[in-house]
C-alpha positions in Angstrom: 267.3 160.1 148.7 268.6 156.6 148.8 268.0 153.9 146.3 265.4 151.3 146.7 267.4 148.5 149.2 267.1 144.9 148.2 267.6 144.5 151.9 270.6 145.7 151.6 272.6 146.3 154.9 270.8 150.2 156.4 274.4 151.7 156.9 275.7 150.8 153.1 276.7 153.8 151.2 274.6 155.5 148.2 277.5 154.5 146.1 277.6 150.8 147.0 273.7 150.6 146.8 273.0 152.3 143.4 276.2 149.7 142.4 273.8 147.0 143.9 270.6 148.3 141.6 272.2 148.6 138.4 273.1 145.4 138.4 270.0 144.6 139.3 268.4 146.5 136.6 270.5 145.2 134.2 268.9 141.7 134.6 265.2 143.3 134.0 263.2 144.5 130.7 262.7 147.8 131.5 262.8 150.6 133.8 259.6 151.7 135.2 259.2 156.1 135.9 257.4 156.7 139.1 256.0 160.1 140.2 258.9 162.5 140.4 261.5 160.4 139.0 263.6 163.2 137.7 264.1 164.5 141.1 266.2 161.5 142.3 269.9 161.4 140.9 269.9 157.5 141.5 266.8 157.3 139.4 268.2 159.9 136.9 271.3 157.8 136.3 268.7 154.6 135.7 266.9 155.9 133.2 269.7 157.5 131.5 271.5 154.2 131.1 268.7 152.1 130.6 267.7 154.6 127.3 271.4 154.7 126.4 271.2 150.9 126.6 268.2 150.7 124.4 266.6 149.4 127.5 262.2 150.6 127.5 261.8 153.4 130.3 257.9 154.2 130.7 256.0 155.8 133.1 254.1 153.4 135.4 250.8 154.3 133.6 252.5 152.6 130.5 253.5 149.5 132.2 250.0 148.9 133.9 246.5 148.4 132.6 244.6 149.8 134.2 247.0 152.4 135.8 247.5 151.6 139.5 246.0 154.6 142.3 248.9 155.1 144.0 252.2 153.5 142.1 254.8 154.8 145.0 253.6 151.5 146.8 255.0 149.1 144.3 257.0 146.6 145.7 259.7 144.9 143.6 260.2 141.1 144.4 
């Protein structure tokens, strides 16, 4: 699976894009859990920084009131 792209270039490697996100992240709050998060090693190695970086990691339900119907469809701007 290959990280969200910040319209990134489509033939960039996992490596270079998962260097792209955590910088990203890094600038941000949190780090919202979507369905199945633990099954993606890119999303795996977000949340485990982010804890280890006292960062908050929630599920979406925790971040929204009321809890969106289908939060795969986020889009990050």
């Amino acid at each position: 699976m290959r990280p969200y792209s910040f319209d990134l270039p489509e033939d960039i490697s996992w490596n270079e894009a998962m260097k792209y996100d955590i910088r990203e992240m890094l600038r941000c709050d949190g780090v919202v859990l979507l369905a199945n998060w633990d099954d993606s090693k890119g999303a795996c190695i977000e949340a485990r920084l982010a804890a280890d970086l006292g960062m908050a990691t929630r599920p979406v339900s925790r971040w929204v009131n009321p809890p969106l119907k289908n939060p795969q469809k986020i889009i990050s701007t």
